[in-house]
N, C-alpha and C positions, 0 to 999 in steps of 0.2 A: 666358503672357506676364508678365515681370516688370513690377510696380507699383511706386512709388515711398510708402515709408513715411510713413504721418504725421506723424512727426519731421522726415525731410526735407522734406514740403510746409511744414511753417513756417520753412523753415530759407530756403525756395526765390523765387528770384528773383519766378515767378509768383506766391508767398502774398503777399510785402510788396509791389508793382504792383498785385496787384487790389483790396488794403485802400485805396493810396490812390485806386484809381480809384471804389472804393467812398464815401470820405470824400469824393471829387471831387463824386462823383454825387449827391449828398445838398445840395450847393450850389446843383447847377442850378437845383433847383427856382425859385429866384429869380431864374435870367437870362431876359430877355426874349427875344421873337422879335427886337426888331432886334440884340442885342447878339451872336447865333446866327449872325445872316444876315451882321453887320461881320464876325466871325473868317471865315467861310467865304469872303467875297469879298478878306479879307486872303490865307489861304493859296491862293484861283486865284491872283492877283497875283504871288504870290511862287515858285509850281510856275513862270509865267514866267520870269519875269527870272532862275529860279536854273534854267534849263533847262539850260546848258554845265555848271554843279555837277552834274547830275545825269545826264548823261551820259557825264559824265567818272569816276564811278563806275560806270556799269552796263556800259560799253561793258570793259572789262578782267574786270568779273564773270562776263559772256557767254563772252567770250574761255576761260576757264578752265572753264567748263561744257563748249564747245567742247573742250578738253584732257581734263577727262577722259571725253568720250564722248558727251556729251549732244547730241541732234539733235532735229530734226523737232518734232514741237509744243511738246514741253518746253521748248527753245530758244526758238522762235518766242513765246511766253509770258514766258519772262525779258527778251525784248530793249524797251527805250525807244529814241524816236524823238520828234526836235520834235516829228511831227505826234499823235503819241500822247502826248507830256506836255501839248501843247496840249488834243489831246481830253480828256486828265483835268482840266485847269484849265475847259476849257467843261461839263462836267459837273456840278463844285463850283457855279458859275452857277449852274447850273441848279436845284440842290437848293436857292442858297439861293433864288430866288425862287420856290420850293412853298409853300404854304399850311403853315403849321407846324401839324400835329396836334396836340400836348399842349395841354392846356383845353379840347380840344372836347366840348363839353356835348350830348349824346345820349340817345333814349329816355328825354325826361323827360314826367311825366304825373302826376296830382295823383289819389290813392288816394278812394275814396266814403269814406273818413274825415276826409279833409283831407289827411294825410299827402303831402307831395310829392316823388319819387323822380326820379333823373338817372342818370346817369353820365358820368365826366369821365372826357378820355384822357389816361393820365400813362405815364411812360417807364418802359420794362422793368428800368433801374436799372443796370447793367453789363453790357455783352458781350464774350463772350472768340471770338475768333475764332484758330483756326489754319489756315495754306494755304500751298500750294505754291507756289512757282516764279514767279508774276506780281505785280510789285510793284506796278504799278497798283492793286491791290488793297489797298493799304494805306491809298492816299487814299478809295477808293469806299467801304470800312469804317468810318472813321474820322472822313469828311464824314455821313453818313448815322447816325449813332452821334450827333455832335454837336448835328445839326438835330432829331434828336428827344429829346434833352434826356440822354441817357444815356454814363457813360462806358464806355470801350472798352479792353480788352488787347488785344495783337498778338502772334500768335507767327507769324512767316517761316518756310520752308523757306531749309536754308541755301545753296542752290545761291541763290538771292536776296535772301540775307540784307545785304548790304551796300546796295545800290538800296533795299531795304527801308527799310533804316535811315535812312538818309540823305532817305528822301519821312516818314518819319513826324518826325523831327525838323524839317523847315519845319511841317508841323502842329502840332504841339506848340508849336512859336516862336509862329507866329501866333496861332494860337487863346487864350493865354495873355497876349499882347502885345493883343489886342483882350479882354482881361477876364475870360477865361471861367474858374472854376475850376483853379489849378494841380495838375498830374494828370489831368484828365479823361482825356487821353490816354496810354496808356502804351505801350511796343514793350521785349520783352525781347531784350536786348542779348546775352546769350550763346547759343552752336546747342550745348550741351549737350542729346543730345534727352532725357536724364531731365527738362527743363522740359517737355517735354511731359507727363508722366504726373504731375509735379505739378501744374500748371496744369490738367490734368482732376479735379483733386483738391479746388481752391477752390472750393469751393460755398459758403461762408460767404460769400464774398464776389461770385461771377459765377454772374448767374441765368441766364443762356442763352449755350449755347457752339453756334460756327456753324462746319463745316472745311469747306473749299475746297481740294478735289484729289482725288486719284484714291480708288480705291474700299479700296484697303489705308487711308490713312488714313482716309477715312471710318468703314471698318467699324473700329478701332482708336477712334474717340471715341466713337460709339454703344457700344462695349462698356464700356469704360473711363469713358467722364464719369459725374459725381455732379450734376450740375445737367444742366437740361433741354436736349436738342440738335435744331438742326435742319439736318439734312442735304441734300444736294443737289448740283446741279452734275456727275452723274456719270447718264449717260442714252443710252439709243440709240434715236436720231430718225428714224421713217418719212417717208418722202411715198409715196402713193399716189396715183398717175396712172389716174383712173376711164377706162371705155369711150366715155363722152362728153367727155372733156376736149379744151378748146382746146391742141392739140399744141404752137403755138407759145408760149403762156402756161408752159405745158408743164416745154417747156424753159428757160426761164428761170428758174424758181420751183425746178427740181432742179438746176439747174448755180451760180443765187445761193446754194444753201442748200447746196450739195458745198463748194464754190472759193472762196469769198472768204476764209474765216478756216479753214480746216477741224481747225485745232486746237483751236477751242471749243467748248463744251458743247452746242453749240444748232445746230451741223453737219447734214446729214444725213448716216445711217450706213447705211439700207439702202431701195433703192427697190423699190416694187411697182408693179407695173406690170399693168394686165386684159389678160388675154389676144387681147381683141377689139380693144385699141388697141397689142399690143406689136408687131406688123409694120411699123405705119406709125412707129412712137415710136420703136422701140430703136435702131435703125439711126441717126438724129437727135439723140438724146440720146447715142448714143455717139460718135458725133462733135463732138462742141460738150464733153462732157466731155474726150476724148482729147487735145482741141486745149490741153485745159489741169494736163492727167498727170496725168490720173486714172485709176488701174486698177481696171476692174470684177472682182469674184468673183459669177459669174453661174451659177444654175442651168441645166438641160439644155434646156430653152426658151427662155431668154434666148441661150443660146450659138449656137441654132443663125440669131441674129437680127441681133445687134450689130457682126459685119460686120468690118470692119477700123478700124472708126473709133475704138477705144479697146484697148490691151493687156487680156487678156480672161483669167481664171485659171478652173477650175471652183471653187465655191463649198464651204467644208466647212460641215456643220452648227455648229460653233462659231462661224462667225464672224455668223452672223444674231445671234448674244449681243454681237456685239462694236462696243465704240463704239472707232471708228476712230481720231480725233484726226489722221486725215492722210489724203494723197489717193489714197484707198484706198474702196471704195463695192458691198457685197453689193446684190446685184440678185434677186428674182425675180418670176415671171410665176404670176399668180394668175387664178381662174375669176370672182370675183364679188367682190363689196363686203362678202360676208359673208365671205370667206374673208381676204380684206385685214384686215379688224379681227379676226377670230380668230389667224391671224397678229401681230400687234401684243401682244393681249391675249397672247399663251402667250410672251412673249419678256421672261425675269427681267431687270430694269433697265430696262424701259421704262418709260413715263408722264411725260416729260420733255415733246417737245416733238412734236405728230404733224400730219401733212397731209393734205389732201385736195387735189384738183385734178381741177373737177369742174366740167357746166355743168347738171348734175342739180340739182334745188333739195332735191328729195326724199333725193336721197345727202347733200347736203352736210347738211343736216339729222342724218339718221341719223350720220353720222361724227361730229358735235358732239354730240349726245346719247349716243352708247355706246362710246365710244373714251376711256379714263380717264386722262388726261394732265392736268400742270403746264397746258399751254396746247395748244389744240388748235385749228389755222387751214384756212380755203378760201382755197384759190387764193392762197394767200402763203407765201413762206418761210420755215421754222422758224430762219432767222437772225434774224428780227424778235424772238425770245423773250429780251428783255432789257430791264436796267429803264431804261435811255435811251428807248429807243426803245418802248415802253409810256406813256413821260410822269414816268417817277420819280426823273429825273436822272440817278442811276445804283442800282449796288443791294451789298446787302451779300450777297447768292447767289442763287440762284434754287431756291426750296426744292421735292421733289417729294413730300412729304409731303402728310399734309390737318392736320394739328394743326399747331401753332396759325395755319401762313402756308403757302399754297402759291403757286408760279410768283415772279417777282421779287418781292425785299423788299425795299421800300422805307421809307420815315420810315415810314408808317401801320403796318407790319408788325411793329416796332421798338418800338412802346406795345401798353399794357393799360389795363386802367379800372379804374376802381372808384367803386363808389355812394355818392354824396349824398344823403341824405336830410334834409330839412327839416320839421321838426314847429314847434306850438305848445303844449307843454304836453302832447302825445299820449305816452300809456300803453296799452301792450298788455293786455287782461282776459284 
């Protein structure tokens, strides 16, 4: 794959943005928690009132997505709606009344010398974020960046490059217009995609890069960045419907977590089902899916179950690797609890987000203990795996890593520390 020269990165849009987000960021230090919390309740404010601005660019941007081909979740991801710029303005809320992590003072303890030791939590210092196709994403990055004291680059996918643009620019008004640092926030302005390979190239200046999208670009920043990445957002989601489960909890907990959004990350992509409850289940579940077009790809025990209640495909081995993003849902019918997490475990991209649906205390237990997932739930839907609905307002991805943050990240995810130490006169012998 061609790289972008170190001549070109200083030449490049993203070397001079991330120097000033860098010179931005080195201000904060000195803004207060309330002058964090006025900018962020400036730009909800303003994502309102400039809600026809803002739909008035996205809705023509869609449109030509539409033109040239673009469907099904990709779309459903570009598209803005009052009630979704509202959601993002109640979001913003949210984050700013969190408890602001930077200066929180931790594992402090006074050494049998006297010597006294801390640690304080300060801001990771810049974050470069690039992502596809969802502009929302520019506020939940850029809000969450800010409240934890750190500035932020933006690089959009250009199929959203203009809605992009047009949400990080009330940011930037606002946040600047309430004190903060000029710069702090940056968004580059051209879809030339050589900024992308220069933007993985500032490591002088952006300590942690986060991509948001599919697994081509993921796997393109993990190979390419010079500064630390944390990947995520790209996963295929079990539930496991055990032999004791409440059927009707059941289905609801597999049809919330199919059909409401099923082009997010946190969807379910393939259900398992024990063989002791798939007579009385599938036939149910496939009806309460069907009702809402969903086509299962079921193996040879599922098929001979699910009846006419859902369009029904046989199932290839690829697609148990495959995260859906539409309403589209592999099925199959297993022996045991051990075979449901063996199953899990042997499936490349998992550990995102996994289920249990169980009135066994002893199962749900073991499902939480040896199933190695971002988040792993009873008896609830892996739609819950995000960082609103966690308590984090919203999140800048939902990492599946274990270094340095896993599952949503939030402000806390966004800082590091470093030690305080307090002497009198104390010398090491």
């Amino acid at each position: 794959m061609t790289t972008t020269t170190p001549a070109r990165v200083s030449e490049s849009e993203s070397h001079r943005k991330a120097a000033l987000a860098r010179a931005a960021s080195r201000r904060m230090a000195s803004i207060s928690t309330d002058a964090k919390n006025a900018a962020l309740l400036r730009i909800a404010d303003a994502l309102e009132a400039e809600t026809e601005r803002i739909l008035g660019v996205n809705g023509p941007e869609v449109e030509r997505g539409r033109e040239k081909g673009l469907t099904g979740s990709f779309i459903d991801r570009m598209v803005l709606t009052p009630e979704r710029v509202a959601a993002m303005a109640r979001d913003v809320r949210q984050v700013a009344s969190l408890p602001d992590p930077v200066g929180e003072v931790f594992d402090s303890r006074t050494m049998p010398n006297g010597l006294q030791l801390g640690k304080v939590r300060v801001p990771l210092g810049v974050l470069g974020a690039i992502y596809e196709s969802r502009p929302n994403v520019t506020v939940d990055i850029a809000v969450i960046a800010l409240k934890s004291g750190n500035g932020v680059i933006l690089r959009s996918g250009t199929d959203a490059h203009a809605s992009s643009q047009v949400l990080a620019g009330i940011v930037q008004r606002e946040a600047e217009a309430a004190g903060l640092p000029a710069g702090i926030v940056q968004f580059i302005d051209t879809t030339d995609r050589d900024e992308v390979g220069a933007m993985l190239q500032a490591d002088a200046h952006i300590d942690l890069m986060v991509p948001r999208g599919g697994a081509d670009l993921i796997r393109r920043v993990r190979d390419e960045a010079r500064m630390p990445v944390v990947a995520g957002g790209v996963g295929v989601c079990h539930t496991f419907v055990d032999a004791s489960a409440n059927l009707g909890k059941a289905v609801d907990i597999v049809v919330n977590a199919k059909t409401v959004r099923p082009s997010v990350c946190n969807a379910m992509d393939t259900l398992l089902v024990h063989a002791d409850a798939a007579e009385d289940f599938l036939p149910l579940v496939a009806r309460a899916l069907g009702e809402r077009g969903v086509t299962l790809h079921v193996d040879e025990r599922a098929a001979s179950l699910v009846g006419e209640g859902a369009p029904a495909v046989p199932v290839q081995p690829e697609d148990y690797d495959r995260e859906w993003l539409s309403l589209d849902c592999s099925v199959k019918v297993v022996d045991s609890l051990d075979e449901a997490m063996e199953h899990i475990a042997s499936i490349e991209g998992s550990g995102h987000s996994e289920a249990i649906v169980t009135e066994s205390y002893s199962n749900s237990q073991r499902f939480l203990q040896e199933v190695d997932a971002a988040a792993v739930f009873v008896n609830a839907s892996t739609y819950f795996n995000d960082g609103g609905q966690f308590g984090l307002g919203c999140e800048v991805g939902i990492s599946t890593q274990k270094m340095h943050a896993r599952g949503p990240m939030g402000l806390r995810e966004l800082t590091s520390y470093k030690w305080i130490v307090r002497g009198d006169g104390h010398v090491r012998s």
